[in-house]
Kinemage of the C-alpha trace (Angstrom):
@kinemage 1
@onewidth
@group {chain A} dominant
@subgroup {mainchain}
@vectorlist {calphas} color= white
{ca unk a 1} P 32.867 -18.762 -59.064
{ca unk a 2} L 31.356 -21.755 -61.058
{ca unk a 3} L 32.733 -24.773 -60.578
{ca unk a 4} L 32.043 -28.601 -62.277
{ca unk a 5} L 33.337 -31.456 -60.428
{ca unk a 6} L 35.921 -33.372 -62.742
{ca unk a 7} L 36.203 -36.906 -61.333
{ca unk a 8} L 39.785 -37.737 -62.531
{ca unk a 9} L 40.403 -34.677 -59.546
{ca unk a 10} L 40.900 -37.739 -57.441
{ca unk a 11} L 43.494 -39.236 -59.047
{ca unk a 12} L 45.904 -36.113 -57.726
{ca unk a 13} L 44.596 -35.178 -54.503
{ca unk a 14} L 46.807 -35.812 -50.908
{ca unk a 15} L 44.686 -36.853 -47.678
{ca unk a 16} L 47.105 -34.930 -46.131
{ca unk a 17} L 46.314 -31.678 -47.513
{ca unk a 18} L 43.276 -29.526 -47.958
{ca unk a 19} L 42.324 -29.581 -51.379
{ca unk a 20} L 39.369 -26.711 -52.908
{ca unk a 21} L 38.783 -24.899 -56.346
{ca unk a 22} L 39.178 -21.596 -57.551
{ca unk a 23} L 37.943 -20.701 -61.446
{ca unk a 24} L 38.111 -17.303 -63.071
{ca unk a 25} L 37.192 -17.641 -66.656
{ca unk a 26} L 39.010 -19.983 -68.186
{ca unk a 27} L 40.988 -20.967 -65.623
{ca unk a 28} L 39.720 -23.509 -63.584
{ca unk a 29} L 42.155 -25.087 -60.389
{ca unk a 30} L 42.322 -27.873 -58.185
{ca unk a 31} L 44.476 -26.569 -55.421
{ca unk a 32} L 46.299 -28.434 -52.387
{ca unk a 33} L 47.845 -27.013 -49.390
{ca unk a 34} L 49.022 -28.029 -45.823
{ca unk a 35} L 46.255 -28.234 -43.477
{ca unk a 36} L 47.631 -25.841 -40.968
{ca unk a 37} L 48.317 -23.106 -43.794
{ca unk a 38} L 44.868 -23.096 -45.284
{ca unk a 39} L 42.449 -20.049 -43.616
{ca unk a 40} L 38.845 -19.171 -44.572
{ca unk a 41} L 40.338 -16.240 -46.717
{ca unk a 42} L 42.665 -18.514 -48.396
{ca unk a 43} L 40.442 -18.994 -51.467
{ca unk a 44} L 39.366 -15.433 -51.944
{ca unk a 45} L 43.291 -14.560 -51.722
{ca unk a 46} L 44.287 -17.165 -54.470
{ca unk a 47} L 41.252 -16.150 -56.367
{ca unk a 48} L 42.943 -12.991 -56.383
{ca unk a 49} L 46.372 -14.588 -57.603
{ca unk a 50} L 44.900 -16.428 -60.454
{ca unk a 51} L 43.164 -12.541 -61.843
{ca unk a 52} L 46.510 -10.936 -61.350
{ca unk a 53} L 48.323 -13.795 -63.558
{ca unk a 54} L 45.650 -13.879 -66.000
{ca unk a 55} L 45.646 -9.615 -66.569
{ca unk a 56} L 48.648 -9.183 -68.249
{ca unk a 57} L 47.842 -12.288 -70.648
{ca unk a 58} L 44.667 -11.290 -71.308
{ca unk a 59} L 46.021 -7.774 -72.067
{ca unk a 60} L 48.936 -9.277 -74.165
{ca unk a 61} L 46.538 -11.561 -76.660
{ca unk a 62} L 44.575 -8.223 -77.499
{ca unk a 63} L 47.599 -6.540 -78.911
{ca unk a 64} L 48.703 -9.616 -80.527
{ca unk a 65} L 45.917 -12.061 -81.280
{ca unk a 66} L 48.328 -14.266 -83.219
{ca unk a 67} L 49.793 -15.213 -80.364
{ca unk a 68} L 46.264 -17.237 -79.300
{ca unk a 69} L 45.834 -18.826 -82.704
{ca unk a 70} L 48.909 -19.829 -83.294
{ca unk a 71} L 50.074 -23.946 -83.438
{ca unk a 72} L 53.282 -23.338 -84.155
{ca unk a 73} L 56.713 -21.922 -82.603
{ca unk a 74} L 55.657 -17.542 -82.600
{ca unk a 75} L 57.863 -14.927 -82.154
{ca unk a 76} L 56.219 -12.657 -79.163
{ca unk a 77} L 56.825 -8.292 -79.480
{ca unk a 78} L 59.102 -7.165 -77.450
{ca unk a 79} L 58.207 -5.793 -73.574
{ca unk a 80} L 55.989 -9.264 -73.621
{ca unk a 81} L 54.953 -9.847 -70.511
{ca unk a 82} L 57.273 -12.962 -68.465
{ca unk a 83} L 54.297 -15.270 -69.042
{ca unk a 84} L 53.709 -14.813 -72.135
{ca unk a 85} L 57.629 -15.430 -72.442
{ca unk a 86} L 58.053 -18.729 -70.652
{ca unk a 87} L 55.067 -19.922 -72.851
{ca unk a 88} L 56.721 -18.742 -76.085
{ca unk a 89} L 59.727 -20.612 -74.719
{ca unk a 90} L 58.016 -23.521 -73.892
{ca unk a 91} L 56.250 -24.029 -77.167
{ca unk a 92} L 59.772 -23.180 -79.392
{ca unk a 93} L 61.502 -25.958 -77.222
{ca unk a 94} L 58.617 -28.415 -77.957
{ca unk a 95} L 58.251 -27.451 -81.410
{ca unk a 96} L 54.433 -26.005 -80.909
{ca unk a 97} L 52.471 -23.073 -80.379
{ca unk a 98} L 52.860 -20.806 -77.272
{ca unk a 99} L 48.934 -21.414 -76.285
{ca unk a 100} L 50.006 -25.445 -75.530
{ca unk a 101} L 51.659 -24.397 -72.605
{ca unk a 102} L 49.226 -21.661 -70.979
{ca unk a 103} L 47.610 -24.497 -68.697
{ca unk a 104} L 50.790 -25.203 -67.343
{ca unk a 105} L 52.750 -21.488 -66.943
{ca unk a 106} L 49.428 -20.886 -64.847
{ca unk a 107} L 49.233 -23.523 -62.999
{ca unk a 108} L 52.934 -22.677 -62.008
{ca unk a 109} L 53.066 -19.200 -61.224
{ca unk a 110} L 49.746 -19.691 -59.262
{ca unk a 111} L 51.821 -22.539 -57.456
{ca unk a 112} L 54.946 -20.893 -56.862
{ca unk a 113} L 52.918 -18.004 -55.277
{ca unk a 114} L 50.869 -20.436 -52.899
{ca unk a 115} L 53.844 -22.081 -52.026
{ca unk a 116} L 55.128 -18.877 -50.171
{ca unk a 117} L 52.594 -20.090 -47.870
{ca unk a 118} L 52.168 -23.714 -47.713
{ca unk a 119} L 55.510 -26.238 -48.343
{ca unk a 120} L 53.246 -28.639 -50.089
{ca unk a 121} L 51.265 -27.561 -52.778
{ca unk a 122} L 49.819 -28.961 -55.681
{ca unk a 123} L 48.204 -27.285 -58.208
{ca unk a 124} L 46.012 -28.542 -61.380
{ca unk a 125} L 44.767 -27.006 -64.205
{ca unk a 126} L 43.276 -29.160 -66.929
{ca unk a 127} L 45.308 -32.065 -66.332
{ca unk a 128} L 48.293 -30.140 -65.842
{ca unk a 129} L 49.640 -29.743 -62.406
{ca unk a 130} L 52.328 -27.995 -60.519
{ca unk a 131} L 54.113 -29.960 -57.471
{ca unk a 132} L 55.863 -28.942 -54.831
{ca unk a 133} L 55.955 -31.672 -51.773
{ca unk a 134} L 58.432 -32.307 -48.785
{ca unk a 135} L 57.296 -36.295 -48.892
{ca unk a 136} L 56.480 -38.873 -51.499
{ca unk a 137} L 53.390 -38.241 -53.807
{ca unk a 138} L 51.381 -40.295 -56.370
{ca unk a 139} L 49.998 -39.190 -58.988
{ca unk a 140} L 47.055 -40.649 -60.537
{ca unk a 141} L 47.018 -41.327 -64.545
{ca unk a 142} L 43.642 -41.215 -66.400
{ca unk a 143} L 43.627 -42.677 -69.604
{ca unk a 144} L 40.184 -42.247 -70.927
{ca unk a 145} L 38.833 -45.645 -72.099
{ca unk a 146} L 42.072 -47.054 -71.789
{ca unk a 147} L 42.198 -50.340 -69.627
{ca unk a 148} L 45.366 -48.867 -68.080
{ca unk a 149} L 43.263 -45.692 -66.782
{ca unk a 150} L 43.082 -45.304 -63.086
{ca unk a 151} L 45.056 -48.743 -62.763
{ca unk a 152} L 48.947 -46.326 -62.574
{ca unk a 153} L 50.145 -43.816 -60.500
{ca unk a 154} L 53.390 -42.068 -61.035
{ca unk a 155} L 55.665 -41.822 -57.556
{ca unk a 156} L 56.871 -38.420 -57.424
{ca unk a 157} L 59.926 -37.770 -54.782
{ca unk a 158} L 60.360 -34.439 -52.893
{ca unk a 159} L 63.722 -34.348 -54.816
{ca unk a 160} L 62.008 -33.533 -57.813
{ca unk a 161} L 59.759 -31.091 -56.778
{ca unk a 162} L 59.232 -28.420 -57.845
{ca unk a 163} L 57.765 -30.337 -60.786
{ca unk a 164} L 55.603 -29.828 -63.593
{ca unk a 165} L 53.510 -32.991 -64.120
{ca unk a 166} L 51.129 -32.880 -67.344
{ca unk a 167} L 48.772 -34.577 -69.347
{ca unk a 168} L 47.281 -34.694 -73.138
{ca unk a 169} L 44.990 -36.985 -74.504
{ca unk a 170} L 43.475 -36.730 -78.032
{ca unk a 171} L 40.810 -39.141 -76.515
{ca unk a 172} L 39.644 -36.948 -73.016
{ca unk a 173} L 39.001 -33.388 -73.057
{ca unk a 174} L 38.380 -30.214 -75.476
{ca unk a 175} L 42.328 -29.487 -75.376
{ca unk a 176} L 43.081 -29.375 -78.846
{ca unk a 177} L 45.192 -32.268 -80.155
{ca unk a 178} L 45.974 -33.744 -83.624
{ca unk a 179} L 46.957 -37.526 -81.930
{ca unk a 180} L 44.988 -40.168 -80.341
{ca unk a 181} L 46.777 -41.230 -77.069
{ca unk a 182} L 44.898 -41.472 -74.242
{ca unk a 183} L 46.987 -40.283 -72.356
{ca unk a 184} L 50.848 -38.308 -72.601
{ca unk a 185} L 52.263 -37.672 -69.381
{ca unk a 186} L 55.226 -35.282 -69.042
{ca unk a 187} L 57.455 -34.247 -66.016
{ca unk a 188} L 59.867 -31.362 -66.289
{ca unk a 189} L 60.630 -28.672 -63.378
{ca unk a 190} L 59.333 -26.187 -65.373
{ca unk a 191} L 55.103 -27.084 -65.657
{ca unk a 192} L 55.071 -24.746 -69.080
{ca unk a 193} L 57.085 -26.801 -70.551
{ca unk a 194} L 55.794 -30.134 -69.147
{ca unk a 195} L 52.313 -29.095 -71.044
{ca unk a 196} L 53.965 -28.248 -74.452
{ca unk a 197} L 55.917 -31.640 -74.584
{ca unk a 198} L 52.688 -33.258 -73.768
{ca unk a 199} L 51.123 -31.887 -76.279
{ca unk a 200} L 54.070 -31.921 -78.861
{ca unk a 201} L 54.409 -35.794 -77.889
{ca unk a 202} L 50.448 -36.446 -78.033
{ca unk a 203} L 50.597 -34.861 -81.780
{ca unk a 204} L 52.429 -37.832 -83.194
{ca unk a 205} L 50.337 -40.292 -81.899
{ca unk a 206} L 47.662 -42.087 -83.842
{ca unk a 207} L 48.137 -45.808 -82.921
{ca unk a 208} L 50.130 -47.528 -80.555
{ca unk a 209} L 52.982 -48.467 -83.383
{ca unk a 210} L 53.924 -44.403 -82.710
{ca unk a 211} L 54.590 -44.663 -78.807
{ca unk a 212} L 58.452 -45.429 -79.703
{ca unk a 213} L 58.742 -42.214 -82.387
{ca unk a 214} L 56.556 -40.214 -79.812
{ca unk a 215} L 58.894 -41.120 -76.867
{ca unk a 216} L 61.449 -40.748 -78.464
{ca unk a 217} L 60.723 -37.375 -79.169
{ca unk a 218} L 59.691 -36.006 -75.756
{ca unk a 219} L 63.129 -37.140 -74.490
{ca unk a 220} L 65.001 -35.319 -76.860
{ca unk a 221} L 63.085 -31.992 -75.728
{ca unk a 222} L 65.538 -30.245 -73.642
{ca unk a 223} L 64.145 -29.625 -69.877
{ca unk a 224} L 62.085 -32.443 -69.798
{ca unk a 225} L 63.037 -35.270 -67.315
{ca unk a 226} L 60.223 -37.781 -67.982
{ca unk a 227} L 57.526 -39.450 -70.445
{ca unk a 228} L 54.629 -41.730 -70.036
{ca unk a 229} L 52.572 -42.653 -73.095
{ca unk a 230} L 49.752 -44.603 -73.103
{ca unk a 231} L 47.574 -45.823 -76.254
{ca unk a 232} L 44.733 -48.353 -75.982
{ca unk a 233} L 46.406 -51.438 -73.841
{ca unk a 234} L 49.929 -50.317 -74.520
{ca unk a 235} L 52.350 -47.785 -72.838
{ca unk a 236} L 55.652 -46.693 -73.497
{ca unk a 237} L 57.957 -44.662 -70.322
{ca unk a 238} L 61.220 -42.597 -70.385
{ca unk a 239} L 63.230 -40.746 -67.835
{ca unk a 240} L 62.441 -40.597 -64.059
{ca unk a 241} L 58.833 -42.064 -64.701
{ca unk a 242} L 58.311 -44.822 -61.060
{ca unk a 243} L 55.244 -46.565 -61.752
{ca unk a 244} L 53.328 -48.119 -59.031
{ca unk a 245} L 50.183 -49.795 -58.960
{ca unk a 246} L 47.134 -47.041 -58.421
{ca unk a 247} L 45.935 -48.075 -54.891
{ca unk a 248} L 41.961 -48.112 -54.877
């Protein structure tokens, strides 16, 4: 497994929990668990988790390659497998392709797995991270050049977990986007659709004038509980978004 450090990594992880990586392909995690629940086999077993989600995608896109290329809301063939269902879901309620969300529906179903084992887990994926905590998080925002990056974190409360918490930036990253924020932060409790949003939201924006219109929209998207947009020096919040100053 080859993996590349990614410094905004930092911005995420707990001192409480035992954080290490697992990539297969395309899919490359960040992936927190309690201390006591994490073995020496843990990371061959989740490796194992991620190849089993990943199959029946991978097996999917070959029968219907439109699904991959596809930027807007597609129609999946029937028998689809569930994946490949919650991201076509996620991308109609959004109002963008089913590929948007694939990020996120990973880093979910990876996380609802691990957290069979572990009561805290946290998993990211691109930016795009699953939650599920029994105490008080922050979350790190990275912003690019911004000269809010690494200056907010985003308090998450065990209420709200499980959560979906993801990011899209038209400034950091190859995700394809066709804004410029540096940074669109979504919550929802379903991570899928966290990671369409963000990119639906991201789409609109080309200059900090759009951070109303692109708000605006995200809220209306139904399932998602939360917004954070930030362009250049200027941000714009929604919905259970507590922001704190990022502690160095």
């Amino acid at each position: 497994m080859d993996y590349l450090e990614r410094d905004y990594r930092q911005l995420h992880r707990q001192d409480d929990l035992v954080h290490f990586q697992v990539a297969v392909k395309e899919t490359d995690l960040d992936i927190g668990v309690r201390r006591e629940r994490y073995t020496p086999d843990f990371i061959a077993w989740v490796e194992s988790l991620v190849r089993e989600c990943r199959m029946p995608l991978e097996a999917y896109i070959q029968r219907d390659p439109g699904f991959v290329k596809a930027l807007e809301p597609y129609d999946v063939l029937p028998g689809a497998p569930p994946l490949v269902q919650e991201m076509a879901r996620a991308g109609r309620l959004a109002g963008v392709g089913p590929m948007a969300a694939v990020a996120g529906a990973v880093s979910e179903w990876v996380g609802r797995a691990v957290s069979r084992r572990s009561r805290d887990v946290i998993v990211e994926n691109g930016g795009d991270i699953f939650l599920r905590s029994a105490r008080i998080r922050h979350i790190g925002v990275f912003a690019g050049q911004s000269p809010l990056s690494n200056r907010l974190a985003i308090e998450i409360k065990p209420v709200q977990t499980p959560l979906g918490v993801c990011t899209s930036s038209g400034t950091v990253g190859p995700s394809l986007s066709f804004g410029k924020a540096d940074a669109v932060v979504i919550l929802s409790p379903s991570t899928a659709l966290a990671d369409a949003a963000a990119t639906a939201a991201g789409n609109m924006v080309q200059s900090a004038d759009d951070l109303e219109k692109a708000l605006e929209l995200a809220s209306h998207i139904p399932g998602v509980s939360g917004a954070l947009i930030i362009k250049g020096d200027r941000l714009a919040a929604w919905g259970q978004v507590r922001l704190l100053p990022l502690k160095p």
